[in-house]
C-alpha positions in Angstrom: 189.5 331.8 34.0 189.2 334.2 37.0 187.9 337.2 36.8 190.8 339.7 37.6 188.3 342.2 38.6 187.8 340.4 41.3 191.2 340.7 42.9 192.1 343.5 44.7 195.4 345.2 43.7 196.4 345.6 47.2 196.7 343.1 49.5 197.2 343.0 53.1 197.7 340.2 56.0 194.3 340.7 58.2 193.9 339.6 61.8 196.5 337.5 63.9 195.9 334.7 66.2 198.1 334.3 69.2 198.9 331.6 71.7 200.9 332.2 75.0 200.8 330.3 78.4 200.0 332.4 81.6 201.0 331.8 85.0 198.9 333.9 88.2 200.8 336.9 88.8 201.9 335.4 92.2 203.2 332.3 90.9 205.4 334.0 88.4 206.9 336.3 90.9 207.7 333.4 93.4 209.3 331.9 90.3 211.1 335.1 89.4 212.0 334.9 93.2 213.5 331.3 93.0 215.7 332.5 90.3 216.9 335.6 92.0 217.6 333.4 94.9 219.6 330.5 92.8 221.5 333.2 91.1 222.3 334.3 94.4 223.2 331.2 95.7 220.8 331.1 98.2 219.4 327.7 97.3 216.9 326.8 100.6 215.5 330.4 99.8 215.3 329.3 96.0 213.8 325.8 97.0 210.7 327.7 99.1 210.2 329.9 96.6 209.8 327.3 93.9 208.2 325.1 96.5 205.1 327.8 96.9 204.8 328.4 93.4 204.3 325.2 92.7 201.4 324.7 95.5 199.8 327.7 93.6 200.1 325.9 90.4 201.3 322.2 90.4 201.4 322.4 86.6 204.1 325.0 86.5 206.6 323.7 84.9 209.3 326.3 85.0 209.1 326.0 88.5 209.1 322.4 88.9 212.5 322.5 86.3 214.0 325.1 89.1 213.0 323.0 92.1 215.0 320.3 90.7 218.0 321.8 90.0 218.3 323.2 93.5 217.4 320.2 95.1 220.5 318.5 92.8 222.4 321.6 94.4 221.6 321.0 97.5 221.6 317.1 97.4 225.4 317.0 96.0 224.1 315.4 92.7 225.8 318.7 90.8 228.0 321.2 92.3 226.5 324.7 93.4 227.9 326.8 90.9 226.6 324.6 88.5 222.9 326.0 89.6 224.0 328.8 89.9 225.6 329.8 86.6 222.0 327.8 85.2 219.9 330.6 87.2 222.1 333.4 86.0 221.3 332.1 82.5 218.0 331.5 82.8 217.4 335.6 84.3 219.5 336.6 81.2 217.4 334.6 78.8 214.0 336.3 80.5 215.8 339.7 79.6 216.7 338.7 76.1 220.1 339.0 77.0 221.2 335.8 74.9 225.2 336.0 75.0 225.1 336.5 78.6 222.8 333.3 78.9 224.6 331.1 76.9 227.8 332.1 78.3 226.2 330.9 82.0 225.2 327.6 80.6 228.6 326.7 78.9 229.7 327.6 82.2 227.3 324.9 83.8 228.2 322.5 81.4 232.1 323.2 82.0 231.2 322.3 85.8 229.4 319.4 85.3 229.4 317.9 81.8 227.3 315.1 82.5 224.3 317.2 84.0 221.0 316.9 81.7 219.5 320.0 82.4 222.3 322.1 81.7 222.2 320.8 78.3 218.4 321.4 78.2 218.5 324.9 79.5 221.1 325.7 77.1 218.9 324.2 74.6 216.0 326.3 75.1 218.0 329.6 75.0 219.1 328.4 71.3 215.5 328.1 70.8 214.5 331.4 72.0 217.4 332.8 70.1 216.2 331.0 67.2 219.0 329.1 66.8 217.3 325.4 65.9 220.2 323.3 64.9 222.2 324.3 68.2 218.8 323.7 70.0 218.3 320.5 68.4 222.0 319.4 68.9 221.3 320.1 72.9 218.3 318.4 73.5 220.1 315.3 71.2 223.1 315.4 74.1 220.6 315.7 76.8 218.9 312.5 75.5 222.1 311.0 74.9 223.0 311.3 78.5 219.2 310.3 79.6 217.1 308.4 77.0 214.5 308.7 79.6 214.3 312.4 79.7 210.7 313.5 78.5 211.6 317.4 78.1 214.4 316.7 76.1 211.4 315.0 73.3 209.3 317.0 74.1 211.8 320.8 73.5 212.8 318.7 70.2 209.5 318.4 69.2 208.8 322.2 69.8 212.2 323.0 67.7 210.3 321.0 64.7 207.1 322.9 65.2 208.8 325.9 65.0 210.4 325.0 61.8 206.9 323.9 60.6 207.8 320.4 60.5 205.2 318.9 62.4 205.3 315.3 61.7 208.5 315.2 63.7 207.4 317.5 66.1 204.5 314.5 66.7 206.8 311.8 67.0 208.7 313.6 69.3 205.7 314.7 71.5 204.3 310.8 70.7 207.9 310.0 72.9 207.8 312.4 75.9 203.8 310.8 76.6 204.9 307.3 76.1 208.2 308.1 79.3 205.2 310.6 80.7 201.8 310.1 80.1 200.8 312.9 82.1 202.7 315.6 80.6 200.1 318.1 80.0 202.3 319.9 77.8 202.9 317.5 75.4 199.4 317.0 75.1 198.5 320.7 74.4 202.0 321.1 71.9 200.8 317.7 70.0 197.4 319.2 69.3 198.8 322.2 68.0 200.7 320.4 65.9 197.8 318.3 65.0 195.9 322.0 64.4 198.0 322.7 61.8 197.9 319.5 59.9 193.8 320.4 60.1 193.8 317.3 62.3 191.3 318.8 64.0 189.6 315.8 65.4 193.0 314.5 66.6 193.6 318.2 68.5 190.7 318.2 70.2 191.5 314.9 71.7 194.5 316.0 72.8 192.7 319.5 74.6 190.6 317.7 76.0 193.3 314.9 77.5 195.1 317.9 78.5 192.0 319.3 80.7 191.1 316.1 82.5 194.9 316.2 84.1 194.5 319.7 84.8 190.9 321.5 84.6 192.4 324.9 85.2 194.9 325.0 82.0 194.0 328.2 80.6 195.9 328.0 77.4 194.4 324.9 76.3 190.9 326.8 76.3 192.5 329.5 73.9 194.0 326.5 71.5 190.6 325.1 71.7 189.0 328.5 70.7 191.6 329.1 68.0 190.7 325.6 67.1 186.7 326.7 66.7 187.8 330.0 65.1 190.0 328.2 62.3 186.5 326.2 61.3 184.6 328.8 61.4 182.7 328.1 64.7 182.9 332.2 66.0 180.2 331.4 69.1 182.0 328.2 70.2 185.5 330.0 70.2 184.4 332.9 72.1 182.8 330.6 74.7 186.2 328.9 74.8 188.0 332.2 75.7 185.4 333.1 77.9 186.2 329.5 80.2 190.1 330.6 79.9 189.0 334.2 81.4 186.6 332.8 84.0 189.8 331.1 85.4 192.0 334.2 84.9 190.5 337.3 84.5 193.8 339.0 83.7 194.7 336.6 80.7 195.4 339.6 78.6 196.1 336.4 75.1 192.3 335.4 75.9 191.1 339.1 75.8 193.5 339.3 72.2 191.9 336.2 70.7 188.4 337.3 72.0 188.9 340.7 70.2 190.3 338.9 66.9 187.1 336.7 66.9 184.9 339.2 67.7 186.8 341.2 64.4 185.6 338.2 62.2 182.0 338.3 63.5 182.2 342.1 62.2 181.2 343.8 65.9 183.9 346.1 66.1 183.0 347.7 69.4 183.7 344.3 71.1 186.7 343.6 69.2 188.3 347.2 70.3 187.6 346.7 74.6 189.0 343.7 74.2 191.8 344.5 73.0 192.0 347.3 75.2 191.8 345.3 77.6 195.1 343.0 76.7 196.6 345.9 76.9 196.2 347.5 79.9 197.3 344.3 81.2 200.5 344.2 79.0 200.8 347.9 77.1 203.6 346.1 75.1 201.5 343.1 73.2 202.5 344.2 69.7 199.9 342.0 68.0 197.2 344.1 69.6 198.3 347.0 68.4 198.6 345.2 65.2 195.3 343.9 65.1 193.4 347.6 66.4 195.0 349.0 63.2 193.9 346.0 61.0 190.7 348.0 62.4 190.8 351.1 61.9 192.5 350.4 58.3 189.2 348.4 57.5 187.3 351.6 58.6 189.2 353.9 56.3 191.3 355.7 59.4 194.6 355.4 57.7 196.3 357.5 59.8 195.1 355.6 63.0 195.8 352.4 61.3 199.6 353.6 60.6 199.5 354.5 64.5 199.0 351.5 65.8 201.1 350.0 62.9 203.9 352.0 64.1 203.2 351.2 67.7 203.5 347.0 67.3 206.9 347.8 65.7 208.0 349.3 68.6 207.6 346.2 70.9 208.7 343.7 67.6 210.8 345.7 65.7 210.8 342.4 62.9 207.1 342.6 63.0 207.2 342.4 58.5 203.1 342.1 58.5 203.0 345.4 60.5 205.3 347.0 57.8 203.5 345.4 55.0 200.0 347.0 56.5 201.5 350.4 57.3 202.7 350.2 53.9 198.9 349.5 52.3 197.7 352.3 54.2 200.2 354.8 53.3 199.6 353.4 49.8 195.8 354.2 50.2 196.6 357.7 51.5 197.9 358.1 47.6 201.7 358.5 49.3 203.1 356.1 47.0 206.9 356.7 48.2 206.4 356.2 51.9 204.5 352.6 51.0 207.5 351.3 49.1 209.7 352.1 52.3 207.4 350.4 54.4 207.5 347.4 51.9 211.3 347.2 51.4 211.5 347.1 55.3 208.8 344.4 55.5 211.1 342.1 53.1 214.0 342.8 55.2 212.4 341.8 58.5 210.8 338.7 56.5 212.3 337.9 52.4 209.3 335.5 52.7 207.0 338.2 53.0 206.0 338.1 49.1 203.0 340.4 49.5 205.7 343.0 49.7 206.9 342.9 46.3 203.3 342.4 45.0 202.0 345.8 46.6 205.6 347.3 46.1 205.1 346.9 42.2 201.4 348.8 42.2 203.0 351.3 43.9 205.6 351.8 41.5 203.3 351.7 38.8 201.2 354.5 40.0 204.2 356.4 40.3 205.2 356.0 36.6 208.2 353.9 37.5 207.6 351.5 35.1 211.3 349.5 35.0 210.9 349.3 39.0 207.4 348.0 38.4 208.6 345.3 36.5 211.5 344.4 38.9 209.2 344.1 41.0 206.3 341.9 39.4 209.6 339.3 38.8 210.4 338.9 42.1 206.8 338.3 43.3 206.4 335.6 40.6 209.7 334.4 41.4 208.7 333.9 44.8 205.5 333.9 45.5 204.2 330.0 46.6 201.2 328.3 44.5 198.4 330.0 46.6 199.0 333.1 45.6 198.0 332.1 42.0 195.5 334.4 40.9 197.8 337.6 42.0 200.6 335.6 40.2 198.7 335.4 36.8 197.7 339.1 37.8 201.5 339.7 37.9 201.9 338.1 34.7 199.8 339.9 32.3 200.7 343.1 33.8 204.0 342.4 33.1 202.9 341.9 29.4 201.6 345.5 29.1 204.4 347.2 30.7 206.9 345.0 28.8 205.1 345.9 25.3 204.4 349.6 26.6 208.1 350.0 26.8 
């Protein structure tokens, strides 16, 4: 059997990993521009704007998706409010502003109910909303309409991903390369999905397919790094966000990644400029702020720790592991009462957050709340999936003493 000794009674998630494309500054803003310009109506302006983006970065696919829609517009092939109301939605979606968006792209669709990419758009807002099935059921009309659509398999497959099913999300990405072979996306989204199957020969393929269509795709360095970092290879991951930054010094997820890595290999120093870095570039990347008080908890600054803690939560307000860690070091502060707050809101921003209930039944156990305690040891077992077994047989015989105790 396992020594129990061995376990620590409080348990926390450690460092994330994230992933996020990057555009140059300037072509974003002449992509922000094209959109301004479509919702304005103004579609030659949009169609330059979009144009130069695109010369800046012939992989940009947003910008390629906007060129195309005015150049329907403007071509007859849909009617001009139909772009319009899409670029209204798509400026609402970039603000978060979800009812506004999908009230533009019902609009589209109103308009012109056989146009693929107001079906698609509409799509993706479900799927930044979170809303999979409606996503799902948009991208399956969009495909109806246009069986030779590769972005409608390829959105669908990133829907499945999302949900963690990443067999589908394959297949799906295994479709959009066989109508596009040169879809660097689905290249880089397949080997993610391949990451996470630890098909890691397979994902590398798939990187590396990606860079021979386009040399300069920054994000594929960081999934490669991640891809190094999740075997254990810290050198060879760092030298992958180091290519990423040599082609974008301002890639504030490389600077993250580099930090998080750098975390692992124990140099602390490192770890914190770069992650002072990401955020002077973006002062609102809440995993950063996450990660620097993973940090300073692991250096015994609690109060730091629940500062930066407290700080992610304000740019991800359903950030659960940034409640659950505030909550550890509150609970290592001795101030049993504020940890069990922190932990009650960490299972309302994630129910699968099982960790919660763990650390939320020490707690009430060192406060002498032994009925709570229990409560609580029962709803981790309840929950709690197979790879948490040792806390769950931990769970188990503590519930034995408290249960004969009473």
């Amino acid at each position: 059997m396992k020594d129990l000794r061995k376990i620590p009674l409080w348990t926390f998630v450690a460092l994330l990993f994230t992933a996020a494309l990057c555009y140059g500054q300037s072509t974003e803003k002449l992509y922000d521009q094209g959109v301004e310009y479509g919702a304005q109506g103004k579609m030659e302006e949009a169609r330059r704007a979009f144009d130069q983006a695109l010369k800046e970065d012939p992989f940009d696919s947003s910008a390629a998706a906007g060129l195309e829609i005015v150049r329907d517009a403007i071509g007859g092939k849909i009617k001009k409010e139909t772009a319009v109301h899409l670029f209204k939605g798509f400026d609402y979606a970039n603000k978060e502003r979800w009812d506004e968006a999908f009230a533009e792209a019902d609009k589209s669709i109103a308009l012109d109910p056989k146009y693929v990419r107001a079906y698609s758009s509409r799509g993706n807002f479900y799927l930044g909303r979170k809303q999979y099935d409606r996503a799902i059921s948009d991208y399956n009309k969009a495909l109806e309409i246009d069986p030779g659509f590769a972005e409608g398999y390829y959105n669908r497959g990133a829907v499945h991903a999302e949900q963690g099913d990443y067999e589908r999300a394959i297949n799906d990405y295994n479709k959009a390369l066989e109508i596009n072979p040169k879809f660097v996306e689905a290249y880089r989204n397949r080997g993610d999905a391949y990451t996470n199957q630890r098909n890691y020969d397979q994902a590398f393929s798939d990187f590396n397919h990606a860079l021979r269509i386009n040399p300069k795709d920054t994000l594929v360095y960081v999934l490669r790094g991640l891809l190094h970092a999740a075997k254990g290879e810290f050198d060879r991951a760092i030298s992958e966000f180091n290519k990423a930054l040599e082609i974008n010094p301002r890639y504030e997820v490389a600077y993250y990644n580099r930090g998080a890595v750098y975390s692992l290999k124990g140099d602390r120093n490192k770890a914190f400029s770069d992650f002072n870095k990401a955020l002077e570039i973006d002062p609102k990347y809440a995993e950063v702020y996450y990660n620097r008080g993973v940090l300073y908890d692991q250096g015994k600054d609690y109060d730091r720790a629940i500062a930066e803690f407290t700080k992610a939560l304000e740019f991800h307000a359903e950030y659960a592991d940034s409640y659950l860690n505030s909550g550890f070091a509150y609970a290592k502060k001795g101030n049993y009462d504020r940890a069990i707050v922190d932990y009650d809101r960490a299972l309302e921003a994630n129910p699968g957050q099982v960790l919660a209930h763990f650390n939320k039944a020490i707690a009430y156990e060192k406060l002498g709340r032994t009925e709570e305690a229990v409560n609580a040891y029962e709803a981790f077992i309840r929950n709690a999936p197979p790879q948490y077994g040792p806390y769950i047989n931990h769970s188990r015989q503590r519930l034995k003493e408290l249960k004969r105790k009473n």
